[in-house]
mmCIF file of the N, C-alpha and C atoms, coordinates in Angstrom:
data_MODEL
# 
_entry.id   MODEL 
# 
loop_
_atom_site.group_PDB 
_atom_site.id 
_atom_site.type_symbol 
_atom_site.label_atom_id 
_atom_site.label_alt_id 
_atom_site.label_comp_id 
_atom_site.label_asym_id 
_atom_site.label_entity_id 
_atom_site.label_seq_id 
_atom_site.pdbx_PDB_ins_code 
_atom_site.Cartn_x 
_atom_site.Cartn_y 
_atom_site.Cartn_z 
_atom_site.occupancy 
_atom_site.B_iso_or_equiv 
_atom_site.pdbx_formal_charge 
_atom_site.auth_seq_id 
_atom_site.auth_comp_id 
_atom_site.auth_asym_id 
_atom_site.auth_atom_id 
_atom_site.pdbx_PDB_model_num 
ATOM 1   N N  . UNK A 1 1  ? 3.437  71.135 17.017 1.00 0.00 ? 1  UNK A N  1 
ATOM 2   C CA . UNK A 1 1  ? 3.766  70.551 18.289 1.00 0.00 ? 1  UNK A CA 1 
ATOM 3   C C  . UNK A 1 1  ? 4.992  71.274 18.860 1.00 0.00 ? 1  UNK A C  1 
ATOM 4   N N  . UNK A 1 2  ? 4.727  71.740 20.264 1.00 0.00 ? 2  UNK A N  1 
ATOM 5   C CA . UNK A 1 2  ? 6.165  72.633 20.737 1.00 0.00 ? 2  UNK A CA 1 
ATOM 6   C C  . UNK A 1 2  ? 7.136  71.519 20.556 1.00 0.00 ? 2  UNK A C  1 
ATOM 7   N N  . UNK A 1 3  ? 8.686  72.236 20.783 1.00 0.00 ? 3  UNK A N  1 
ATOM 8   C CA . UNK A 1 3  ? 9.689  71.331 21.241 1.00 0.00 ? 3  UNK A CA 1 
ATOM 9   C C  . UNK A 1 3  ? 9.917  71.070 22.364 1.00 0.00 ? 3  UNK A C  1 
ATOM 10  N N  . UNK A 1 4  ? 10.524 69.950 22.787 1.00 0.00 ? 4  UNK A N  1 
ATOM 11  C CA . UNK A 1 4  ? 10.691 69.471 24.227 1.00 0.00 ? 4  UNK A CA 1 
ATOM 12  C C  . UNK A 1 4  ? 11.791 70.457 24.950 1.00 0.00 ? 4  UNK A C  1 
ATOM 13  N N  . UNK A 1 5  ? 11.029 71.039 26.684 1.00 0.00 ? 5  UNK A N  1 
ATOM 14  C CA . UNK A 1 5  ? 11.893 72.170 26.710 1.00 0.00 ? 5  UNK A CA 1 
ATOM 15  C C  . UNK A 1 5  ? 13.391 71.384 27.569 1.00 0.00 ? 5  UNK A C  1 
ATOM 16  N N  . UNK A 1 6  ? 14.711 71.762 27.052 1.00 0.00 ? 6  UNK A N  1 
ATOM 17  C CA . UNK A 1 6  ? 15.872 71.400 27.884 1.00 0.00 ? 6  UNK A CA 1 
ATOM 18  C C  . UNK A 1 6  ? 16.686 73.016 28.785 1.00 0.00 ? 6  UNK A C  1 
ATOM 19  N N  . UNK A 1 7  ? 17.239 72.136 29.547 1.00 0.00 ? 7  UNK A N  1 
ATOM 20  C CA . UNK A 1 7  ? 18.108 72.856 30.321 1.00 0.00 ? 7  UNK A CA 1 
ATOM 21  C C  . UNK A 1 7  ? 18.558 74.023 29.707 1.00 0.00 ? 7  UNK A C  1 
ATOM 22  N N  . UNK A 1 8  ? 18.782 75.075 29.619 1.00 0.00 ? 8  UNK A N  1 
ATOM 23  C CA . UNK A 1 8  ? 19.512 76.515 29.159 1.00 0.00 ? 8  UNK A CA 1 
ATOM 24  C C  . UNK A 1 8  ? 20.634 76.249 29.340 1.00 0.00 ? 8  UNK A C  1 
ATOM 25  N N  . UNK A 1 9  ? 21.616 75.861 30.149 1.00 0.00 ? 9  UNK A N  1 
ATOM 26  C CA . UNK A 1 9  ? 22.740 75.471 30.904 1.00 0.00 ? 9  UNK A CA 1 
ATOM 27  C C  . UNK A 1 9  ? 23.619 74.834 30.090 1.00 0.00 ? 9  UNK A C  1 
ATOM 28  N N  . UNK A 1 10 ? 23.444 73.522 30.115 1.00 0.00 ? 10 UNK A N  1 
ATOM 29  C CA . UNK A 1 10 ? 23.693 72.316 29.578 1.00 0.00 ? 10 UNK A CA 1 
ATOM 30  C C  . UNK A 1 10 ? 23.160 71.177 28.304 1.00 0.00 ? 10 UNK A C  1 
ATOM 31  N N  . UNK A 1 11 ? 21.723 72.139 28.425 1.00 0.00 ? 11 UNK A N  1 
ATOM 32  C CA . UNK A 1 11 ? 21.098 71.595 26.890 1.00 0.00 ? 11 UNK A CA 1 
ATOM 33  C C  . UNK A 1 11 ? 20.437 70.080 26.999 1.00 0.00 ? 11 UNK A C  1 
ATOM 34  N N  . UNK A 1 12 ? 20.140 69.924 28.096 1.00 0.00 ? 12 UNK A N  1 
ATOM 35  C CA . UNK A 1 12 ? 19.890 67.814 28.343 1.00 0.00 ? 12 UNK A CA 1 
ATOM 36  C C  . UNK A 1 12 ? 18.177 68.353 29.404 1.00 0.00 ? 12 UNK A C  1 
ATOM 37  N N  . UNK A 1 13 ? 17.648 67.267 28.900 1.00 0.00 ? 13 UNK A N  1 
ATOM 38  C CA . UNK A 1 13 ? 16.432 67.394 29.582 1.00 0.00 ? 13 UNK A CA 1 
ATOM 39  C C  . UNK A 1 13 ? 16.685 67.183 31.065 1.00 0.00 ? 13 UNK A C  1 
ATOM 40  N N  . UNK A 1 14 ? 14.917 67.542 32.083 1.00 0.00 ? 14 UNK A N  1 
ATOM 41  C CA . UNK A 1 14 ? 15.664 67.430 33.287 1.00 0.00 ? 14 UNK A CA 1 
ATOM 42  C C  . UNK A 1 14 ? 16.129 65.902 33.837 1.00 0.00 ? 14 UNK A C  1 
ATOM 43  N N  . UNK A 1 15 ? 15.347 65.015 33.087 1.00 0.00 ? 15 UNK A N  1 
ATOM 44  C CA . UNK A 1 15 ? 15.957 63.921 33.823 1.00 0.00 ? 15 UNK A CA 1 
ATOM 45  C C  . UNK A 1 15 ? 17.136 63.595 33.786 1.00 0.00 ? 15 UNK A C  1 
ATOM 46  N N  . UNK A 1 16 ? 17.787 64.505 32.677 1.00 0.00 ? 16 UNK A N  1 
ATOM 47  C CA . UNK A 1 16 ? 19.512 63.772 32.381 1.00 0.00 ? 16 UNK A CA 1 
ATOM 48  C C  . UNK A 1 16 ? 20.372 64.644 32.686 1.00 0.00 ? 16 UNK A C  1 
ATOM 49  N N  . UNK A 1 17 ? 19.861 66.092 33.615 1.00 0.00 ? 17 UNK A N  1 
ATOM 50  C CA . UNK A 1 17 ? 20.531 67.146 33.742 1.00 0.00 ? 17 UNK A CA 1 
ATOM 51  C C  . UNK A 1 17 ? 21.651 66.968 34.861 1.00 0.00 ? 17 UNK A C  1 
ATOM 52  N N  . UNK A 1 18 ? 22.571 67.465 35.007 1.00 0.00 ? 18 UNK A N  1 
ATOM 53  C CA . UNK A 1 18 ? 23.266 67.161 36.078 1.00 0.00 ? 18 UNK A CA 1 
ATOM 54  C C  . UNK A 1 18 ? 23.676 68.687 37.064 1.00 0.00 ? 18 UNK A C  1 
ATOM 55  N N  . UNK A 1 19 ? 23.104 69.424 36.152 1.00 0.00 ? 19 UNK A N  1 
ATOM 56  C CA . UNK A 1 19 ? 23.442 70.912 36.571 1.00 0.00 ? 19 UNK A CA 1 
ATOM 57  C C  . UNK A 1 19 ? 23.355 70.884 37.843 1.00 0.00 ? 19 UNK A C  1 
ATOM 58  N N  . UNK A 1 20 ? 23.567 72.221 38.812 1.00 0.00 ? 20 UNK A N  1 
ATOM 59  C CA . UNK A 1 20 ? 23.319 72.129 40.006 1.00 0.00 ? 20 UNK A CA 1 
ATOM 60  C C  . UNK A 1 20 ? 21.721 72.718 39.940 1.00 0.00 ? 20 UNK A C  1 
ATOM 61  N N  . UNK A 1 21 ? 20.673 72.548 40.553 1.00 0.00 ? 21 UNK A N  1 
ATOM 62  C CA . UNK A 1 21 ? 19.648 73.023 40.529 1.00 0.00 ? 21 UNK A CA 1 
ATOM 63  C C  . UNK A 1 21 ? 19.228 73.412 41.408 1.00 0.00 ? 21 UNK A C  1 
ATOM 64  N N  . UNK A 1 22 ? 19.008 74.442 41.344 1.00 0.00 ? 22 UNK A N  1 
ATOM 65  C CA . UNK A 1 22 ? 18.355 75.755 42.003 1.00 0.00 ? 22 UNK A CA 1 
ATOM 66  C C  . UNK A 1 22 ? 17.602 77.428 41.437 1.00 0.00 ? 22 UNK A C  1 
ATOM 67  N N  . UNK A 1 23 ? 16.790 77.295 42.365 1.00 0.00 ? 23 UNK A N  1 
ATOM 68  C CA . UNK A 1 23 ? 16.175 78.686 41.713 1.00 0.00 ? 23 UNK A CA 1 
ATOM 69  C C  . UNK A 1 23 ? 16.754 79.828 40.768 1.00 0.00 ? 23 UNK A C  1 
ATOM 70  N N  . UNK A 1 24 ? 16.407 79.979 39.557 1.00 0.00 ? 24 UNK A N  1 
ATOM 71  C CA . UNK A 1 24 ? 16.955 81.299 39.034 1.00 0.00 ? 24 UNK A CA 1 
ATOM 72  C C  . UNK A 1 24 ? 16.440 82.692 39.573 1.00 0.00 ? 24 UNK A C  1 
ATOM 73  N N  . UNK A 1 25 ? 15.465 83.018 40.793 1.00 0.00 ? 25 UNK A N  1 
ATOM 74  C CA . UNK A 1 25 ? 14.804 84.153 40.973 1.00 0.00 ? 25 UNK A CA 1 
ATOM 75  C C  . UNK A 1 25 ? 14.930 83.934 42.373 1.00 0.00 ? 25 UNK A C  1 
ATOM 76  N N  . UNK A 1 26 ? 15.208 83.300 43.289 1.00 0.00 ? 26 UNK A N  1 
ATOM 77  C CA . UNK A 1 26 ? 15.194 83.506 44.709 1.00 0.00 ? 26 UNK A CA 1 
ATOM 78  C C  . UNK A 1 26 ? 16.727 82.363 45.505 1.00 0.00 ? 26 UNK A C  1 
ATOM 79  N N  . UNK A 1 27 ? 17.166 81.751 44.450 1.00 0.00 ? 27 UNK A N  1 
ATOM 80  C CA . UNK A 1 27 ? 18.385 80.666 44.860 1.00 0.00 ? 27 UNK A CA 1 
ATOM 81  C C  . UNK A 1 27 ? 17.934 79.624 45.693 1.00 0.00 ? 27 UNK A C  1 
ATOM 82  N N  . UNK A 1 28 ? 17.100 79.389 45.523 1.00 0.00 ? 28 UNK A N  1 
ATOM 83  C CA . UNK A 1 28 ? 16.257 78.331 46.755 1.00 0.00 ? 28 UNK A CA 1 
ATOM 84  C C  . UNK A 1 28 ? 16.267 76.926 46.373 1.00 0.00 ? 28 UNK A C  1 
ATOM 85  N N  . UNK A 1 29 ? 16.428 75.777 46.718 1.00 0.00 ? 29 UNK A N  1 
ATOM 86  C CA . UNK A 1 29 ? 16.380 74.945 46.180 1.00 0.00 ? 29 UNK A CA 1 
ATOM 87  C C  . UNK A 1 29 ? 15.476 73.501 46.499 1.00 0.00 ? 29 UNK A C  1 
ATOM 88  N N  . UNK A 1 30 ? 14.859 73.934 47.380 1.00 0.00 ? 30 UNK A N  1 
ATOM 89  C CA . UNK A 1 30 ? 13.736 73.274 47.720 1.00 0.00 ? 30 UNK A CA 1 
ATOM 90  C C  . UNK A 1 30 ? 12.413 73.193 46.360 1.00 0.00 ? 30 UNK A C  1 
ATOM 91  N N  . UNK A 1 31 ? 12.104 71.841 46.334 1.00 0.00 ? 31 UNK A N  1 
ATOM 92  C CA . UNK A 1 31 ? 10.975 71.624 45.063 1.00 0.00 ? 31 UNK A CA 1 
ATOM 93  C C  . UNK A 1 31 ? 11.130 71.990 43.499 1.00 0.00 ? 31 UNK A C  1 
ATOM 94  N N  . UNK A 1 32 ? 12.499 72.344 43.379 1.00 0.00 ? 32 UNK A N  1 
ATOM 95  C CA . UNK A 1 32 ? 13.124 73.228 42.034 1.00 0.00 ? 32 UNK A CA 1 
ATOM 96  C C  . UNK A 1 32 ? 12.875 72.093 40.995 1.00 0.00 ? 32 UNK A C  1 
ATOM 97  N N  . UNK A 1 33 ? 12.074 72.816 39.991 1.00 0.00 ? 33 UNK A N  1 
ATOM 98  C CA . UNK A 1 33 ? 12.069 71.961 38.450 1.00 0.00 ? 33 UNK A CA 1 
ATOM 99  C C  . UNK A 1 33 ? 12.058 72.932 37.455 1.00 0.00 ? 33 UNK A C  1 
ATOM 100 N N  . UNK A 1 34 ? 12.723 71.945 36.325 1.00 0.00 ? 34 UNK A N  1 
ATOM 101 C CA . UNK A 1 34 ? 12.959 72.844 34.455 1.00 0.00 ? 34 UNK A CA 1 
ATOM 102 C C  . UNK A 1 34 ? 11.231 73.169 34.393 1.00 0.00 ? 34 UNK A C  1 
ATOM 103 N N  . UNK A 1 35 ? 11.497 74.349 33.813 1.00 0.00 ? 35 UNK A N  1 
ATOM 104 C CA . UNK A 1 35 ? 10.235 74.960 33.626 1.00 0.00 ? 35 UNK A CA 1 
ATOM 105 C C  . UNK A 1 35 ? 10.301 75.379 32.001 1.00 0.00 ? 35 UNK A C  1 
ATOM 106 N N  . UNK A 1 36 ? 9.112  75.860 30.923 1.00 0.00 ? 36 UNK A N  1 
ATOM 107 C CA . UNK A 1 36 ? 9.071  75.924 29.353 1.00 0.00 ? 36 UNK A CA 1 
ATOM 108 C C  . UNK A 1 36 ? 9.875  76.766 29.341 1.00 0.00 ? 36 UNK A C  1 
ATOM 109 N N  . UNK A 1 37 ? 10.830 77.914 30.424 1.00 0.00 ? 37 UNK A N  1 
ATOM 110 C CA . UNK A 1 37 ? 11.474 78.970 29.388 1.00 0.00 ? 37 UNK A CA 1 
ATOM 111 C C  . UNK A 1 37 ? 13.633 78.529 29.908 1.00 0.00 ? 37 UNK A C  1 
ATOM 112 N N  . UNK A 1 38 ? 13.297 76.458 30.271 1.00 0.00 ? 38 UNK A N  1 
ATOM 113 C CA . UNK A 1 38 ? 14.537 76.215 30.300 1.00 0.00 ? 38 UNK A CA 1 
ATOM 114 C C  . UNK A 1 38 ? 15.365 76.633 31.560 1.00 0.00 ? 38 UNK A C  1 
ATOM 115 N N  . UNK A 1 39 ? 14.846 77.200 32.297 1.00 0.00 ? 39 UNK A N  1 
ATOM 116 C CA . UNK A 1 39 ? 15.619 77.437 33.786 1.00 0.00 ? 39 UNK A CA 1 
ATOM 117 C C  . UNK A 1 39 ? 14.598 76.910 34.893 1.00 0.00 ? 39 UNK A C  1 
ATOM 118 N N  . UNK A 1 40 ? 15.069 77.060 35.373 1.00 0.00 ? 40 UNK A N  1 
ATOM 119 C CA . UNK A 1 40 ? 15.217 76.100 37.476 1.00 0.00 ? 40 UNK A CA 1 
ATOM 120 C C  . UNK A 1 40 ? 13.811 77.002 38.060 1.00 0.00 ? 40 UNK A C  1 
ATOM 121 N N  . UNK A 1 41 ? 12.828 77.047 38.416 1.00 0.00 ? 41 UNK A N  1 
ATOM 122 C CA . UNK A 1 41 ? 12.018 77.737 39.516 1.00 0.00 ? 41 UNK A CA 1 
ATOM 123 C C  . UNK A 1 41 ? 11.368 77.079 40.751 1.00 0.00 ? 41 UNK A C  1 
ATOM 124 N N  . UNK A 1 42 ? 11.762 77.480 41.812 1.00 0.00 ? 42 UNK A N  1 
ATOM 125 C CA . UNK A 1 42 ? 10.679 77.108 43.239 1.00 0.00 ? 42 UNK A CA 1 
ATOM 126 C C  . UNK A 1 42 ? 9.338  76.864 43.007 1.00 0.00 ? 42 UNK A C  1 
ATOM 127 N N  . UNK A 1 43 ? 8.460  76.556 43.794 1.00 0.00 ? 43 UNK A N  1 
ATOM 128 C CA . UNK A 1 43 ? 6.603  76.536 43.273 1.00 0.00 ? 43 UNK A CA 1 
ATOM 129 C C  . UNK A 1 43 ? 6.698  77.894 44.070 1.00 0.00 ? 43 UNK A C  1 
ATOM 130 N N  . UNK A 1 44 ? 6.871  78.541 44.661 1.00 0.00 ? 44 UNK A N  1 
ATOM 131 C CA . UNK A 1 44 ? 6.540  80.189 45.038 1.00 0.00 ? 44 UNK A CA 1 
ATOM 132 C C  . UNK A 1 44 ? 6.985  80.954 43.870 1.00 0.00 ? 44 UNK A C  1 
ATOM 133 N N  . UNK A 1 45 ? 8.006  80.787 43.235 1.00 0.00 ? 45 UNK A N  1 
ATOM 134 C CA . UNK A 1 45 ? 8.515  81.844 42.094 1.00 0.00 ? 45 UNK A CA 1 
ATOM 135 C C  . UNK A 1 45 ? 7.566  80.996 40.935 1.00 0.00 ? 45 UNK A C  1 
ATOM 136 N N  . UNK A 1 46 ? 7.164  80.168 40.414 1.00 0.00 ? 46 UNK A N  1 
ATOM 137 C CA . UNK A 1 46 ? 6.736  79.351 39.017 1.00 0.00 ? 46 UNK A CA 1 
ATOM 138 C C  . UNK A 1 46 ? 5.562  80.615 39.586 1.00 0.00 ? 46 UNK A C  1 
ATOM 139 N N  . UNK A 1 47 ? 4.829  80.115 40.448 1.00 0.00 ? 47 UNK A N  1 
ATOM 140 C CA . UNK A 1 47 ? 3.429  80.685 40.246 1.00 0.00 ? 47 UNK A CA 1 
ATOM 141 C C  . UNK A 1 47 ? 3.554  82.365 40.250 1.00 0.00 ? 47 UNK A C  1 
ATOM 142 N N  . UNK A 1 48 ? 4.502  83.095 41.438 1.00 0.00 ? 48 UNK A N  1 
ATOM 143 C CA . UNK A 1 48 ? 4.416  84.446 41.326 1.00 0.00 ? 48 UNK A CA 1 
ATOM 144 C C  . UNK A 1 48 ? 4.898  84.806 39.720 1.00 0.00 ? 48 UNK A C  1 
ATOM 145 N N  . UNK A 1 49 ? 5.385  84.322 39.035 1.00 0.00 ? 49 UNK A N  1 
ATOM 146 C CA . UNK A 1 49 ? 6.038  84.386 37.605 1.00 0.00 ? 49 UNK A CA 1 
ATOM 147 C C  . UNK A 1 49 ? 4.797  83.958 36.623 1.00 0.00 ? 49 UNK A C  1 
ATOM 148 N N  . UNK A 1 50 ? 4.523  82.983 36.543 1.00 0.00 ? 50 UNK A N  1 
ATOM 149 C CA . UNK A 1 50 ? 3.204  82.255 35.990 1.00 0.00 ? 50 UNK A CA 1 
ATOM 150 C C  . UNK A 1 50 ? 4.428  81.434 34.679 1.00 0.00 ? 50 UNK A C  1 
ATOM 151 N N  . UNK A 1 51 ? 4.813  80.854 35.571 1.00 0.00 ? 51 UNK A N  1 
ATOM 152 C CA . UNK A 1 51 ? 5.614  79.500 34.402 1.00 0.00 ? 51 UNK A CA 1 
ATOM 153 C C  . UNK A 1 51 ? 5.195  78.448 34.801 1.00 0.00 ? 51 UNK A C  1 
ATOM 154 N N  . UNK A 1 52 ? 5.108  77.705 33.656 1.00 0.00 ? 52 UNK A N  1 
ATOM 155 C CA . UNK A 1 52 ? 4.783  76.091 33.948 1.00 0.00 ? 52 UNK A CA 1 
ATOM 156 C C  . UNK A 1 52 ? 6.191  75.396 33.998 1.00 0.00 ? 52 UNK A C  1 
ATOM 157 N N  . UNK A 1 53 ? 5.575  74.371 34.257 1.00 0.00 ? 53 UNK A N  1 
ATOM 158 C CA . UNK A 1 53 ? 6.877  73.005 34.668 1.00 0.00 ? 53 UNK A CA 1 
ATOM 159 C C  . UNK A 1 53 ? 7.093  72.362 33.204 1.00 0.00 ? 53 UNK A C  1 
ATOM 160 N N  . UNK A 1 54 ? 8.535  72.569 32.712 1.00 0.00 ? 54 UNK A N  1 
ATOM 161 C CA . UNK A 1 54 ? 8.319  71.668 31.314 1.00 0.00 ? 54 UNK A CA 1 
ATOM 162 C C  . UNK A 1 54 ? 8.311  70.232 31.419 1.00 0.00 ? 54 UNK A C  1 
ATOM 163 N N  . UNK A 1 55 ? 8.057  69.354 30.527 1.00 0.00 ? 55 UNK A N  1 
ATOM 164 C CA . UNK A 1 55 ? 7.566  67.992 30.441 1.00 0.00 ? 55 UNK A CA 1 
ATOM 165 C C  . UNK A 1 55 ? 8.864  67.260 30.657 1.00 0.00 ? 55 UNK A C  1 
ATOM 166 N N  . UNK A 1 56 ? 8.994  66.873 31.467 1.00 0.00 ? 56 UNK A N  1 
ATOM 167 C CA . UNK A 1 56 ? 10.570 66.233 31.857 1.00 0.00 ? 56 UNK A CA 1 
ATOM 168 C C  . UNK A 1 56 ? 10.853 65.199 31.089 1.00 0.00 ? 56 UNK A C  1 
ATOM 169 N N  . UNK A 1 57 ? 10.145 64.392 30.474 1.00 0.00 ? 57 UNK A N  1 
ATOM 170 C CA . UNK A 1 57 ? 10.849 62.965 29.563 1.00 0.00 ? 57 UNK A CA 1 
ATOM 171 C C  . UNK A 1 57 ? 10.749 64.127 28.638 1.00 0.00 ? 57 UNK A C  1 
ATOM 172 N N  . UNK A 1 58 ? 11.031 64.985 28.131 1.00 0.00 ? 58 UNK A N  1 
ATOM 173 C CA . UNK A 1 58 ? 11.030 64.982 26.646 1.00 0.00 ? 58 UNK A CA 1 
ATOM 174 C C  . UNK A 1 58 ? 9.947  64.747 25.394 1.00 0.00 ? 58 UNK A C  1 
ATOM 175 N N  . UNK A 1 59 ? 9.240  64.577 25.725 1.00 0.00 ? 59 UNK A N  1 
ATOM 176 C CA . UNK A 1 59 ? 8.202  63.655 25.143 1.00 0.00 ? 59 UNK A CA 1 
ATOM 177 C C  . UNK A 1 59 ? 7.531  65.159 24.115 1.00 0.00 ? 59 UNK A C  1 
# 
């Protein structure tokens, strides 16, 4: 079973993150969520990248 992915930053999942959030590939911050490799992506950069959204509770 993977591990639950957290913040790179700060180390806390996204619901408990407090970081500032925003894009790591374009600074954008519109629709921005933790994605499996632990940083911030737009839905234009997730998909041009091909990252998924990590599982936000942790679970």
């Amino acid at each position: 079973m993977p591990e639950p992915t957290m913040c790179m930053q700060c180390g806390k999942f996204e619901s408990d993150c407090t970081c500032e959030k925003y894009c790591t590939i374009c600074k954008g911050q519109h629709a921005v969520r933790l994605c499996s490799d632990g940083l911030y992506y737009c839905p234009e950069c997730r998909e041009a990248c091909d990252v998924s959204v990590a599982n936000s509770r942790g679970d």
